[in-house]
N, C-alpha and C positions, 0 to 999 in steps of 0.2 A: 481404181474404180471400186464401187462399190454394188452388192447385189442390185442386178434387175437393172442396172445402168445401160445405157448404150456405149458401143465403144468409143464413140465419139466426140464424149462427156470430159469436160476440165471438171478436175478439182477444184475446189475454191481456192484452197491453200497448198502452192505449190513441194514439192519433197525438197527442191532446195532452198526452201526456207528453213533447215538445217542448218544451214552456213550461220545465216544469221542469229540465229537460236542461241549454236553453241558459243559464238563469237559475245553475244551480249552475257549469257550463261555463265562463264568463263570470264569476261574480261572485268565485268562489274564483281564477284565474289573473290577473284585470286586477285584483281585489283587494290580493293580493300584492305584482304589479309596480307599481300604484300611490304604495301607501306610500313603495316604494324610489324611485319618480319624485317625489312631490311632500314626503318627508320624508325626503330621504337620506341627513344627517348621524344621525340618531335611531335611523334599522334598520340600519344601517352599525354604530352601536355596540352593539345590541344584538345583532345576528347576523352580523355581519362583512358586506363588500361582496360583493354578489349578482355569481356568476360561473353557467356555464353547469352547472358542476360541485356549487354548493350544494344544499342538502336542500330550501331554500324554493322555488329552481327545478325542483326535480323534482315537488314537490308544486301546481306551478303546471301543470307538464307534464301532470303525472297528472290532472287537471281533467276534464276529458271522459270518463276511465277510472272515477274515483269517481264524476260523475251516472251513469253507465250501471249501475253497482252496486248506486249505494241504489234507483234505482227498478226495475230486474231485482230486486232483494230485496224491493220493498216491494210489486209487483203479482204474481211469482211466487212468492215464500216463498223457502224455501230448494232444491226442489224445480227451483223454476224456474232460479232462478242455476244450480244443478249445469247443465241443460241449456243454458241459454244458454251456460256453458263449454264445452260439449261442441263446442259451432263452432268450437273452435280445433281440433277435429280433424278437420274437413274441411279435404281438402288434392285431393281428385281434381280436375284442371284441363285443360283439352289438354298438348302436349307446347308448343303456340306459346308459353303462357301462362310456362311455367318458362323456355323459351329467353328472351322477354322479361326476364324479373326478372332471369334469370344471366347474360346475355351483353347483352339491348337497351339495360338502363338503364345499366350504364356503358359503353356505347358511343355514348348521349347525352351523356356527360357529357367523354365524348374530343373528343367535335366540340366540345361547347362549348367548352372548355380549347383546342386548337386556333384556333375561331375568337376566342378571347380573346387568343392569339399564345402561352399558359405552359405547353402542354404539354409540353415538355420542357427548360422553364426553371426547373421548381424540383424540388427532388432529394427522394427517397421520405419521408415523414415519420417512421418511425420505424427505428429505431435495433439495433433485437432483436424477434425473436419474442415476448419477454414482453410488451414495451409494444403491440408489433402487437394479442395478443390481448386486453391488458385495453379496450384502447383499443373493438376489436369489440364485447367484452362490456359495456362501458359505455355503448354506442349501442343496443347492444340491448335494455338494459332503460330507456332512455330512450323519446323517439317514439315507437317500435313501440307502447309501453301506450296511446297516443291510440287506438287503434284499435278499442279494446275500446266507445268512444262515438261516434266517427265511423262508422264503417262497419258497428260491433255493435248499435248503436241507432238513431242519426240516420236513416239512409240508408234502411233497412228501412219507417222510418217515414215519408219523405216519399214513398217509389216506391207508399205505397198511395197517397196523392193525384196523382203526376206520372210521367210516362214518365221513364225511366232516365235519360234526357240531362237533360231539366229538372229534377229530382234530386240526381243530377251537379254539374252547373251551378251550383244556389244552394248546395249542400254545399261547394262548393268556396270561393264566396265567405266564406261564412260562415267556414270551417276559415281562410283567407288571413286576415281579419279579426281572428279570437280571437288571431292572432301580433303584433298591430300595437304594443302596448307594449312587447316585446323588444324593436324597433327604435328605443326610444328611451333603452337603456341600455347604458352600456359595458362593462357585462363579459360579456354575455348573446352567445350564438353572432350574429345577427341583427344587434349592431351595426354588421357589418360589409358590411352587404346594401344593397342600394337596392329599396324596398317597394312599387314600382309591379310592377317585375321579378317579385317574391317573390309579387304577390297575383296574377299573370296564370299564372305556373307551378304554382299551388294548385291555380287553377280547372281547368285541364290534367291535374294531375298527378289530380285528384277526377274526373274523367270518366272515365280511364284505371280508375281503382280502380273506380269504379261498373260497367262493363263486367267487370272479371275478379270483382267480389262475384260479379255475376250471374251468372255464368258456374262457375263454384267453390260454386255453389247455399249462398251466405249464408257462406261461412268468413269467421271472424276471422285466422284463420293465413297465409292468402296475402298481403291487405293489410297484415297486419303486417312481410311479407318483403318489400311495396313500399317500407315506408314504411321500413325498414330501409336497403335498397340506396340511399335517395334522401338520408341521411345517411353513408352511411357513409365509413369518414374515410380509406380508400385513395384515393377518384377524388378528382382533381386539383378545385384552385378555377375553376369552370365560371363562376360568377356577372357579368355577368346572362345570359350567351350561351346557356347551356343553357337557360333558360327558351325559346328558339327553338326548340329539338331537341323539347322536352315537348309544344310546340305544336303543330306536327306528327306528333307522335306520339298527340295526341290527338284529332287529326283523321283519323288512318290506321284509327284505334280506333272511331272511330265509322263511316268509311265502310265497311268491313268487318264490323261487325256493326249495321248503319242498323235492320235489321229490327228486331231487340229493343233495342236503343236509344233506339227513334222510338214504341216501342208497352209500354202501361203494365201489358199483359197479362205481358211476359218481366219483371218485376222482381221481386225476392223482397223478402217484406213481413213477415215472421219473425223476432221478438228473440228471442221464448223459445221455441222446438222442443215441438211436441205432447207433451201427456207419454207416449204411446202409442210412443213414438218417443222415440231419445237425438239424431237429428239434424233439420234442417228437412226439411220435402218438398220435392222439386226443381223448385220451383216457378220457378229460372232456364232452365228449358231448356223446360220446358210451361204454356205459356200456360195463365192463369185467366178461368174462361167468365165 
């Protein structure tokens, strides 16, 4: 339910459209990376070897983006989809919440690089302004697209059953999880990670997001500018050290907002925006009776 609702009121989009979520989520990306794990001379000739940059890796990436699609299309029509896009245009946030994104997270990722000893042991990565910016644009229409089933669907949908943090919490496991066969191919970004590290900074990194959703009352746009800054390919190789910095940072995140955090009433539980309305109700900032 959502503030100011009757109790009476369906959701557009059912909580156990979950099922289907993680089934399409999961079965289209570990699908994928399968083949190239357990047949890799065979998809290697037919599509060349999977690098982070191939098309079959984007479409493994886009995984969570397409469940969130077909079933915002198939419970709200097209009607709905238009409004569930419309979340990308929520963007009002405190002023913490920007300083965060634009100054905190790579300044986690100095201290990692720092306590890693390489912060100023390896020289700027690119070359010219044009590689700088394709480079940008190419991270951006990567990752960022998860977001549109992470935090545009998933998240919306467990906070009706759990308090923000416990929400949080299993999203993050789960999101750390759907990554776990990149880690087992060489040409994929992740080969080069250690995945104990990779799945403790998810769960971090998904609490932090679960706090600014709420707070940002349901935008796809803000978490997609987390999830942006947390690849992007200026900050220095942090790995695993920054995973310390996220941890802490998401325990700062939660002792400062404990209150809506702790209580199931501050979570926004909205995929598709009333049709009365092109955005969600603010249902992160007022509590639902």
């Amino acid at each position: 339910m959502i503030a100011g609702s009757s109790s009476t009121e369906r959701e557009p989009l059912p909580f156990h459209a979950l099922v289907p979520f993680l089934l399409v989520t999961f079965g289209l990306a570990w699908g994928i990376l399968a083949l190239f794990i357990f047949l890799p001379d065979q998809m290697t000739a037919l599509f060349g070897a999977l690098t982070g940059q191939h098309p079959l890796f984007f479409l493994a990436v886009y995984a969570p983006a397409i469940a969130a699609f077909i079933l915002v299309a198939y419970y709200g029509g097209a009607g709905g989809l238009r409004r569930y896009l419309a979340r990308l245009l929520l963007w009002r946030c405190s002023l913490a919440w920007y300083a965060f994104l634009i100054l905190g997270i790579p300044l986690l990722f100095l201290g990692g690089a720092a306590l890693k000893g390489n912060l100023f042991a390896e020289p700027f990565p690119f070359s010219s302004l044009q590689a700088l910016g394709a480079a940008m644009l190419f991270m951006a229409i990567k990752g960022p697209v998860e977001e549109f089933g992470w935090r545009g669907l998933a998240l919306p949908l467990l906070q009706r059953k759990l308090a923000p943090i416990w929400a949080g919490l299993i999203l993050g496991v789960i999101w750390g999880l759907w990554h776990f066969p990149a880690f087992l191919l060489s040409g994929t970004p992740q080969s080069a990670w250690s995945f104990t590290p990779f799945l403790v900074g998810s769960v971090a990194v998904s609490v932090i997001a679960t706090q600014l959703f709420n707070a940002s009352r349901g935008s796809i746009l803000l978490p997609a500018l987390l999830h942006f800054q947390l690849i992007n390919p200026i900050w220095p190789d942090a790995q695993p050290y920054d995973t310390l910095f996220f941890v802490a940072a998401a325990l700062m995140v939660v002792w400062f907002n404990r209150k809506a955090m702790l209580n199931k009433a501050w979570g926004v539980t909205e995929v598709i925006p009333q049709a009365a309305n092109s955005v969600p109700h603010p249902a992160g900032l007022t509590p639902r009776p």
